[in-house]
N, C-alpha and C positions, 0 to 999 in steps of 0.2 A: 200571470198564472201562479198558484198557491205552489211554491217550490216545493210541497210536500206531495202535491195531486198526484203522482206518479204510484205511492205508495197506497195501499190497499188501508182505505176508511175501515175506521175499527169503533165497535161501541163498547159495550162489555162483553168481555169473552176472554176462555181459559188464556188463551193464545196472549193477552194484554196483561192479566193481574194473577194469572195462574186460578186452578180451580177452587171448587169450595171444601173439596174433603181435606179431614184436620187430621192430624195424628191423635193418638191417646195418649201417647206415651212414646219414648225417645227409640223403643225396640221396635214397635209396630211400623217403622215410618221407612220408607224406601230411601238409602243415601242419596245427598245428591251429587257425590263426587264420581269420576267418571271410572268406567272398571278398570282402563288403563292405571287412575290416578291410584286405585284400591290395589291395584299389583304391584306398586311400589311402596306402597304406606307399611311402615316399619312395623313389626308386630309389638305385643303387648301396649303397656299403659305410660303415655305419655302426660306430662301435668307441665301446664303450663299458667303462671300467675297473669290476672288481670283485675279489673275491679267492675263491680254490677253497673247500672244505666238504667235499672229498672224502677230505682226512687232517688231522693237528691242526696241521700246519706253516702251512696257509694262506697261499699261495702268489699274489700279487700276478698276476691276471688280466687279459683284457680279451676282451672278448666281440664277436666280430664278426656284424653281421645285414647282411644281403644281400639287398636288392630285400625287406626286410621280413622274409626269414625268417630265423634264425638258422642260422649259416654252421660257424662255429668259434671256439674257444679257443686263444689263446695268451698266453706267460705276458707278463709287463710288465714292458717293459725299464729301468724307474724301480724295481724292487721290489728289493730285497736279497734276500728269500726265495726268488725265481724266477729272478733276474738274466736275465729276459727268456725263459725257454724252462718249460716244463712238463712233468713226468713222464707217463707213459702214461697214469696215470689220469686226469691232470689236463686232456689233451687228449680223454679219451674221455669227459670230462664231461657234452658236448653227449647222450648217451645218456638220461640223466636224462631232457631234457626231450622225446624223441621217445619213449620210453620207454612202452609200451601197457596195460601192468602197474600204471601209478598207481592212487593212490587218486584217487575223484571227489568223492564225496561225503559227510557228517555221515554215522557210524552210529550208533547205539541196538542193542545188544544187544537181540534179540527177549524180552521178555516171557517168564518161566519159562523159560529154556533155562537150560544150564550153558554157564560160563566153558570156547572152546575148540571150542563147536558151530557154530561159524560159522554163525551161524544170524541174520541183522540186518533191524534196519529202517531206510532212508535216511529221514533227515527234514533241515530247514531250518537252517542255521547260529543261527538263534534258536533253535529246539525244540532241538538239539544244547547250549546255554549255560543255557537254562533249565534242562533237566533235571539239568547238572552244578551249579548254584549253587545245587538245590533241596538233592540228598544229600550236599551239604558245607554247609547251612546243619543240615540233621536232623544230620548227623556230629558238628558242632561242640556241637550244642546237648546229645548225646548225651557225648561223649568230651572233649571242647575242641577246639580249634585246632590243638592240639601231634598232634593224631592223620592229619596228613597228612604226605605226603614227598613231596618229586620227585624223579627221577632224571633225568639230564642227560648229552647228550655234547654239545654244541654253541652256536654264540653264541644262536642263539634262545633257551636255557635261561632267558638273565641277566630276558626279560621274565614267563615266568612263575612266576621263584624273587622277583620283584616283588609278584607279586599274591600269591602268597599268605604273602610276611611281611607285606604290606595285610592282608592276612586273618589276622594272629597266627598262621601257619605257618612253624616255621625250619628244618626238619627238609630237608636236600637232601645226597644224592653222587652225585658220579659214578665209573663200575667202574675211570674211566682211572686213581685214585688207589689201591685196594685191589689191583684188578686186574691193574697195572701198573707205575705209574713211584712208588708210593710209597716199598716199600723203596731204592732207586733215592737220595730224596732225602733220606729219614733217613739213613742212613750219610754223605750227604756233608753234612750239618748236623750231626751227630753229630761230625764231625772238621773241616771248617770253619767250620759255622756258617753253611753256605746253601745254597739250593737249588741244582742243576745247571741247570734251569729247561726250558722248552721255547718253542721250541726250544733244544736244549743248547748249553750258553753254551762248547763243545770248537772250538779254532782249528786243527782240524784241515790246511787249508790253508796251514799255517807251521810243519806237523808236522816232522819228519826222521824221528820214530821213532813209529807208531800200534801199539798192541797191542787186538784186540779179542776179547772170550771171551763166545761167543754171539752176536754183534753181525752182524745181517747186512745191511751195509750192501750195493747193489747188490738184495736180494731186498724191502728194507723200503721202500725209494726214495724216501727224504726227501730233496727235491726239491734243495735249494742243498748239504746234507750230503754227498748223492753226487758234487755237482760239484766242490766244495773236495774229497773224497777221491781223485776221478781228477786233480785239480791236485796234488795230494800226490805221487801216485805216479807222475806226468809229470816231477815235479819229483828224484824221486830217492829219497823219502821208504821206508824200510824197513818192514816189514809184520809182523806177529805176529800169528797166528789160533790161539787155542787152540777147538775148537771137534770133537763127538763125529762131526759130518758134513762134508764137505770141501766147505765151500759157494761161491759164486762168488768172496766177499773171501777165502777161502781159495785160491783159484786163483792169485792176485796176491801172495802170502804171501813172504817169506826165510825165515822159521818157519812150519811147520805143526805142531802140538801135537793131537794127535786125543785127547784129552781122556776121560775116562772121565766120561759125565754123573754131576752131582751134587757133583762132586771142585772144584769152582773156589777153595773156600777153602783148598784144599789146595797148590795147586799158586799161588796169592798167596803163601800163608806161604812159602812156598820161597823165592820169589822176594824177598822181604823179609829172609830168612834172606841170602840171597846179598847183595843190595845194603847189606846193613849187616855182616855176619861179610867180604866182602872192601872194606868201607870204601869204597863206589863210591858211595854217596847223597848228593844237595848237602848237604851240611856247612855252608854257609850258610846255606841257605835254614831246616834244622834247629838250626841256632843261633838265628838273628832271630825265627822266628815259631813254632816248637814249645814244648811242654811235656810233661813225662812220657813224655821220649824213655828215659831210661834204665831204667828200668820196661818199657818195650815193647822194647826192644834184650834185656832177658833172657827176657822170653813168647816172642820168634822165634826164638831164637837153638836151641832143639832141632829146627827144622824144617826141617833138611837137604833139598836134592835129592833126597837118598836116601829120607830118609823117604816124600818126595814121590810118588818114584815108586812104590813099594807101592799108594799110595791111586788114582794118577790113569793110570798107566801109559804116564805120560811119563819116557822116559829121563833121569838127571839131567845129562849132559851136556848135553845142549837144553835144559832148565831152565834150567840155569849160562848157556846163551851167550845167551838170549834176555834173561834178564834182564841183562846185560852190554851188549850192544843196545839193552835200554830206559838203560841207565845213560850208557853213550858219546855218546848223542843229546840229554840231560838238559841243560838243561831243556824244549827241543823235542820232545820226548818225551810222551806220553801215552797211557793206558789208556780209552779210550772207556766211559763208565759204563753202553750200552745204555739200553734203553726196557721193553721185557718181561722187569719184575726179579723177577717171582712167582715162584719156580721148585720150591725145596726145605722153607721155612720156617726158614730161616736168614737169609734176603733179608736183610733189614738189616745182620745182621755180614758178611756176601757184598760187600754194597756199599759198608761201612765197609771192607772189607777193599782193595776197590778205591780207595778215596781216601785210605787209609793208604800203598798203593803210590805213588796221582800224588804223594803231601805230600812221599815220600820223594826221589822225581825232582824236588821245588822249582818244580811248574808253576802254581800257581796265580797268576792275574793276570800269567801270563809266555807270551809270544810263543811259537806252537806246542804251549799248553799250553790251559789255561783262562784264558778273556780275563773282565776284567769287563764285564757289557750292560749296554747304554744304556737307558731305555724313556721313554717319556713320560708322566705323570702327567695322565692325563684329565679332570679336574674330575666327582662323578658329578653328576646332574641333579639340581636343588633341589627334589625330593618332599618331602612331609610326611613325619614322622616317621613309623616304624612301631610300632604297638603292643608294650609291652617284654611280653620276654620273662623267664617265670618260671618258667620248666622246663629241665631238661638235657636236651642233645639225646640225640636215640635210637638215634646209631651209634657209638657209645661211651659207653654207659652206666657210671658210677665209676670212668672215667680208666681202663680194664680193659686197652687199651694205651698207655700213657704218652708214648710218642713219635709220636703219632700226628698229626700236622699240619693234616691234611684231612679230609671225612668218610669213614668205613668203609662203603661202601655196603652190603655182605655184614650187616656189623653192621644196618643199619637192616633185613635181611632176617629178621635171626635178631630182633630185637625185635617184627614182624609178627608173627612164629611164637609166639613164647613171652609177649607182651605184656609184656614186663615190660620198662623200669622200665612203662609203661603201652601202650595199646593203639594201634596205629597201623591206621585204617583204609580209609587212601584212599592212593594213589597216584598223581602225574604222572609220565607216560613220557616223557620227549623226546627222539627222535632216537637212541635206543637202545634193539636188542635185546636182551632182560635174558636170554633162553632161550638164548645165545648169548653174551652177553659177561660173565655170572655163572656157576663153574661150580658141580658140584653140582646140574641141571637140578633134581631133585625138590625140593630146599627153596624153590626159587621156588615154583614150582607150590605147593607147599604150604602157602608167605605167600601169594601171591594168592588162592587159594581160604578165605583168615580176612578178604578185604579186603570193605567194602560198596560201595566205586567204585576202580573202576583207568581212567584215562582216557589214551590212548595217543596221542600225536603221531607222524605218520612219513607220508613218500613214499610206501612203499610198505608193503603189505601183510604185514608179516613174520610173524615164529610170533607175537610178545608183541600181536599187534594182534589176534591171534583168542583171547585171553583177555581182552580190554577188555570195560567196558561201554559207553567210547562212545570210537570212533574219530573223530579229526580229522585230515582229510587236508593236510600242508603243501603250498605252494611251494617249488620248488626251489629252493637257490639264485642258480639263473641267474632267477630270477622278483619277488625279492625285495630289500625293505632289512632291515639285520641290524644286530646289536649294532655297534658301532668293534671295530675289532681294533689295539692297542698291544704289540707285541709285546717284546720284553729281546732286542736282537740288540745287531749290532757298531754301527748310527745306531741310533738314538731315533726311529721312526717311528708314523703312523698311517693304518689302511688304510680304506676303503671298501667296504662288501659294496651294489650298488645292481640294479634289474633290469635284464637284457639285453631277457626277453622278458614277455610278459605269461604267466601259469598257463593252461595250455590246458584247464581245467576248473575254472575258478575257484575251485582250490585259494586258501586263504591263507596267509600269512605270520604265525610264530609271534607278533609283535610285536602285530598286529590282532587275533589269538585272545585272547591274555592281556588286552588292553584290553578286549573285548566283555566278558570273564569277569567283570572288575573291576566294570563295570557294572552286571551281571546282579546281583553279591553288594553294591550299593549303595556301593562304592569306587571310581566311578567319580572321586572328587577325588581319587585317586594317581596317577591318567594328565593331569594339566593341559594337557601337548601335544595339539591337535586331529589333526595327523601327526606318522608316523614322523621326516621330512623337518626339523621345527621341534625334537624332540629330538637328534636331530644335528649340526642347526644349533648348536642351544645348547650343547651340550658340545663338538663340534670350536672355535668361537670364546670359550667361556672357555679354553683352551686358548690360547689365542692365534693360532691359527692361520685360515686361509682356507678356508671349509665349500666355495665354488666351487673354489678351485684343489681342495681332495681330487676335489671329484667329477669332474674334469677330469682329473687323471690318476692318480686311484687310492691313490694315497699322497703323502702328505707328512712334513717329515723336522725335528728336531729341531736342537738342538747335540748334538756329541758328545763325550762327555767319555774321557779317556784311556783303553785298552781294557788294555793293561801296567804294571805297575809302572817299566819301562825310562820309559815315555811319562807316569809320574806319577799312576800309576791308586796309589790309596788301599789301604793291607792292612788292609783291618778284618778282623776272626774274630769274628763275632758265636756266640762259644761262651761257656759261663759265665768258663772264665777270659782270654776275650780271646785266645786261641792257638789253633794248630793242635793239636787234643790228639790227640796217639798212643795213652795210656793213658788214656779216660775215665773218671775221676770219677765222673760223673753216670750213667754207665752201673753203675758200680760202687756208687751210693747206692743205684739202685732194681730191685739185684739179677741184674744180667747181667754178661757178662764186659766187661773194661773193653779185653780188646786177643780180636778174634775166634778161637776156637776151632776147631778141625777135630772134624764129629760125622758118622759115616758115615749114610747113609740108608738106607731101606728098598732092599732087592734082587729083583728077579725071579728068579719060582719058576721052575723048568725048564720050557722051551717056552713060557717071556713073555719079552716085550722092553718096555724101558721106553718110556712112548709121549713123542718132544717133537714138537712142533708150532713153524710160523712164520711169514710171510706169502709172498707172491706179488706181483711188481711190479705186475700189473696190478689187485690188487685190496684192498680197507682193508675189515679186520675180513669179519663178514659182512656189509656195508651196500650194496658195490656188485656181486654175484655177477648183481643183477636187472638193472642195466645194462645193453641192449642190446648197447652197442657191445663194452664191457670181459669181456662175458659172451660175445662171438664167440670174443673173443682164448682163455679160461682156462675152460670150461664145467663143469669138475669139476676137484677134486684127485688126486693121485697119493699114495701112501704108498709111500717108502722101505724098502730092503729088503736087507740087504746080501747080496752074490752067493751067499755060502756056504751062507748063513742060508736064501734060496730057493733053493737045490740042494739044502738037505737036507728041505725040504719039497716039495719036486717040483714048485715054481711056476714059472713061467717069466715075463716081463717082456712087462708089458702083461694080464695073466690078472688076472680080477679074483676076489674073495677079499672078506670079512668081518674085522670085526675086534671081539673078543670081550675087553673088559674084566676085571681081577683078583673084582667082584663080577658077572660074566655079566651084564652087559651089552654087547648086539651092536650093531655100527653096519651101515647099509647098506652096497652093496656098494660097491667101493673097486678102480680100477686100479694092479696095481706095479708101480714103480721098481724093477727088480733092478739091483743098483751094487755096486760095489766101496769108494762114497766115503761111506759111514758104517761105522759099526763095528757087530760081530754083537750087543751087546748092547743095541741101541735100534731104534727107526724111527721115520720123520717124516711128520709129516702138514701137508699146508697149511692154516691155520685159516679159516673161514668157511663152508663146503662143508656137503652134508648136511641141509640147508633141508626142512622136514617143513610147509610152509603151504603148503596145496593151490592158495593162490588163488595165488601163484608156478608159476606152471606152466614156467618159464625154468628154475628151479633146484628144482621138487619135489626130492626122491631126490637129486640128482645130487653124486657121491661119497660119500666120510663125513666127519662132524660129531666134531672131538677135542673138543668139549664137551660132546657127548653123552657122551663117554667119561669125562669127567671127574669122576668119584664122589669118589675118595680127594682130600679137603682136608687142609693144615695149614696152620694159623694162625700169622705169624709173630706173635711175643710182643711187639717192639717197637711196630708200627703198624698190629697186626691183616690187613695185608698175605694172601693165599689161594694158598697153596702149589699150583702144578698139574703139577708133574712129578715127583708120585709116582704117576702111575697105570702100568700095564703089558697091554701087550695080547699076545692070541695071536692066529695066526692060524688062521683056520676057511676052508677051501675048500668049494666047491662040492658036492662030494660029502658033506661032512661036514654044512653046514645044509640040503639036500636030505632028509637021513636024519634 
């Protein structure tokens, strides 16, 4: 009998997920600490330093409580990442924790249900550990060790990718590498030999000249990024946006380049073609530290303006003066490498192709260019070793992409599916919607449904937590200690993540999960710290540093070593020949092009538009659409429409509408944008929107989901990287899915 049967079956109800009413605001909301707790809570205003969670910049906090309740967030004027002030979101953080939607407590998937039926039973934070230490002890005993993965987006990750290489489990990615910023940072390893890093190591704030393609700063609102941008452009600094939508950095723009998506290597090559065929590129900087410039000066030299504009339907005169522009400003100058490089399945030679441009301008370790970061080397905690490992891991199975740096999360998906090289049957979620930040929705579902435990961490109840078998509900960050955060900026710093308030449902902290876990599987001697508080100790003071002063004001700060080559900063190229290589070698040993190529992409058929997608200041990924506060401001998305494009579909602005994928699939329904400020051959959609988890009753339905839409994949070949701006939608009215 189901050792849970005793306990009262639960489906959705307040009683499980808490209700649907949201606060508006941090005054309107009923505490959740207990009156007793409020008769002791010290009067006036208490501040307490921590750092945000709510994007990956992680932004230097301080959390204010007031007569015991918590009041507000603002940023911390000791942080380099916030320089004292916080993005929308970062102020509307406070939402989290009034927030009515949390998780409360341990689930267990109900006994014989299928993954998805929301169908659970609460039980005890023990019965929750027990049950997962039992079918990862049956898993192991059945498949090995090697047959779990975790997925991750967050510092809580670092404690349970701990337990289980305790547990002889090495298998972990996270989407922000396949999904995101990996092609990004193979192209610039590829041609300097390092990461861009994150935050990105761009000294934009000493710019004269920014060119960004795709980049949208102002909608993405990386916190200090956007501040050094409007100091840029206070300052004098010239603008360049190539870009299919005319979006806010677009506004600000000397060049506007309305860009035919898909075309951005097209319209680099030009731009290379020009700064070398009219002899405008540092000549120094490609003397000193290039190689196989001569070899790359004849690959570019056919790809005139002209040619240019065929592909991207950029005039070549703007071609010519922009890149002219990048060149007059040089070495203050630079190409911003973005963050969302997934786009065609060229990524890598896209973003090689982008730091072939900066090499050409001589900005690397140069003021206004690319600075070198500082960071501080954290000492890790003196654990036992871990059990070695005698297996290849399973998101790149036989090196199948070769420049692959980080895990392939996608890959550890398609290894679930196919078991091969062998069978992966458990999964940790943390802190990530996989239904949502993976696209291709159905091949998840379709690894989850070959897994024998999927166990989900999260706030909040999203889509991925109603396929689990057993949900754990966190602490917020405003509730918790968390990993150190040491970040590669301009100082060498170390932050503090500590609590403001207490869990108003005795949520826990990932830290306390992962340790109970360790226990449960008889590894409790990997956790030798009794607290969190005594592991921080120990690692901020081997460090050398003052574990009180951090938690005093939130960060503490290193030496700083030269940030320029002017100020003595070091030119290493950690590439195989020690150079900036124009014409790669190595790319040329293992069968790619060695200087990037222009390959046209697929086209939409008549009466599709190619679909792109981006964010919203006030909100990150799908993670905070459930935010109270954040979710007042932006409650659904809008999709882009160009004016012509709805005149000749009879739509008019504000009419909402369907939108129906190249393999018929429909998303719900969806309010438009009719504009004039994208072009007729695309539309945009804000990403996060579209939330199908009933127990969200803030964001059920509300707008549509581009990852739903997201069927058509292509694999970049370098670092397995998931192409998603080959899908194209139509649009279907009201009268049409009616009928």
């Amino acid at each position: 009998m189901n050792q849970f049967s005793r306990r009262k079956f639960l489906k959705i109800s307040a009683a499980t997920f808490g209700t649907a009413a949201v606060a508006t605001g941090v005054g309107s909301t009923l505490s959740k600490t207990s009156a007793k707790a409020q008769e002791k809570a010290a009067k006036g205003v208490k501040q307490i330093p921590t750092y945000c969670d709510i994007c990956f910049w992680k932004c230097g906090a301080i959390g204010h409580v007031k007569d015991g309740k918590l009041w507000k967030i603002t940023g911390n004027p000791l942080d380099d990442l916030s320089k004292g002030r916080l993005c929308t979101r970062g102020t509307g953080g406070v939402g989290y924790y009034f927030s009515e939607e949390r998780l409360q407590q341990p689930l267990i998937r109900q006994k014989g249900t299928e993954r998805g039926d929301d169908k659970w039973v609460v039980v005890t934070w023990d019965e929750a550990f027990t049950f997962i230490a039992d079918k990862m002890q049956e898993i192991k005993k059945n498949y090995g060790a090697k047959a779990f993965s975790l997925f991750s987006h967050g510092q809580g990750g670092a404690f349970f990718k701990h337990t289980l290489k305790a547990f002889g489990s090495y298998n972990e990615g996270a989407p922000s590498y396949a999904q995101c910023k990996g092609p990004r940072e193979t192209g610039f390893v590829l041609t300097f030999g390092e990461h861009v890093g994150s935050p990105e190591r761009v000294d934009i704030k000493n710019s004269k000249c920014i060119a960004l393609l795709g980049v949208h700063i102002g909608e993405n609102v990386h916190n200090s990024l956007l501040q050094e941008f409007s100091e840029a452009m206070k300052n004098g600094a010239s603008l360049i946006v190539a870009d299919p939508r005319y979006s806010i950095a677009a506004s600000k723009s000397k060049f506007y380049l309305p860009i035919k998506a898909g075309t951005d290597i097209a319209l680099l090559l030009a731009w290379m073609n020009v700064l070398v065929t009219e002899n405008i590129y540092n000549k120094e900087f490609v003397a000193n530290y290039g190689i196989g410039f001569e070899q790359f000066a004849q690959e570019v030299a056919a790809y005139s303006p002209e040619w240019a504009y065929a592909e991207t339907g950029i005039d070549p005169e703007l071609i010519r003066e922009s890149a002219r522009e990048l060149a007059k400003n040089a070495p203050e100058s630079v190409i911003h490498p973005g963050r969302h490089t997934t786009k065609y399945g060229d990524d890598s030679q896209r973003l090689r192709a982008i730091a072939l441009v900066n090499a050409l301008l001589g900005n690397w370790n140069q003021k206004g260019g690319f600075f070198q970061p500082n960071s501080i080397k954290v000492p890790a905690y003196p654990y036992p070793a871990y059990p070695a490992k005698d297996y290849e891991l399973a998101d790149n199975p036989g090196g199948m992409w070769p420049f692959a740096d980080e895990a392939v999360s996608t890959g550890i998906r398609e290894t679930t599916i196919t078991e091969e090289p062998y069978p992966i049957k458990g999964w940790f979620v943390y802190a990530t919607n996989l239904i949502h930040s993976m696209p291709d929705r159905q091949k998840t579902l379709e690894a989850i449904d070959n897994l024998d435990l999927l166990v989900v961490t999260d706030i909040f109840p999203t889509e991925i937590t109603g396929y689990a078998d057993v949900v754990l509900p966190e602490s917020s960050y405003l509730e918790r200690f968390d990993e150190l955060f040491a970040p590669a900026f301009r100082r060498p710093s170390i932050l503090i993540r500590q609590p403001i308030v207490e869990p108003p449902n005795g949520q826990k902290p990932a830290w306390w999960m992962a340790k109970k876990l360790a226990e449960k599987l008889n590894l409790g001697h990997y956790y030798p710290w009794n607290d969190i508080e005594d592991y921080l100790r120990t690692r901020v003071e081997s460090a050398g540093f003052s574990y009180d002063k951090l938690k005093k004001d939130g960060v503490v700060y290193g030496s700083t070593k030269p940030l320029y080559e002017s100020e003595g900063a070091e030119m290493n190229f950690y590439t195989p020949s020690g150079k900036v290589e124009f014409y790669s070698q190595q790319l040329l040993d293992a069968g790619f092009d060695p200087v990037p190529k222009f390959t046209r992409h697929e086209e939409p058929t008549p009466g599709f538009y190619r679909l792109l997608f981006g964010r919203l200041p006030m909100h990150t990924f799908s993670k905070t659409q459930a935010n109270p506060i954040l979710h007042d401001m932006k409650s659904e998305n809008e999709v882009w429409v160009n004016a012509d494009v709805a005149e000749s579909w009879g739509i008019k602005n504000g009419q909402y509408i369907r939108l129906m994928n190249q393999d018929g699939v429909m998303s719900n329904t969806v309010k438009t944008k009719v504009t004039e400020m994208i072009r007729k051959d695309c539309v945009y959609l804000p990403h996060g929107f579209g939330q199908t988890s009933e127990r969200l009753k803030s964001t059920y339905l509300k707008g549509a989901s581009d990852a739903g839409l997201i069927t058509n994949v292509k694999i970049d070949p370098l670092m397995g990287g998931t192409a998603m701006n080959l899908n194209f939608v139509t649009l279907v009215t009201e009268d049409s899915w009616q009928g």
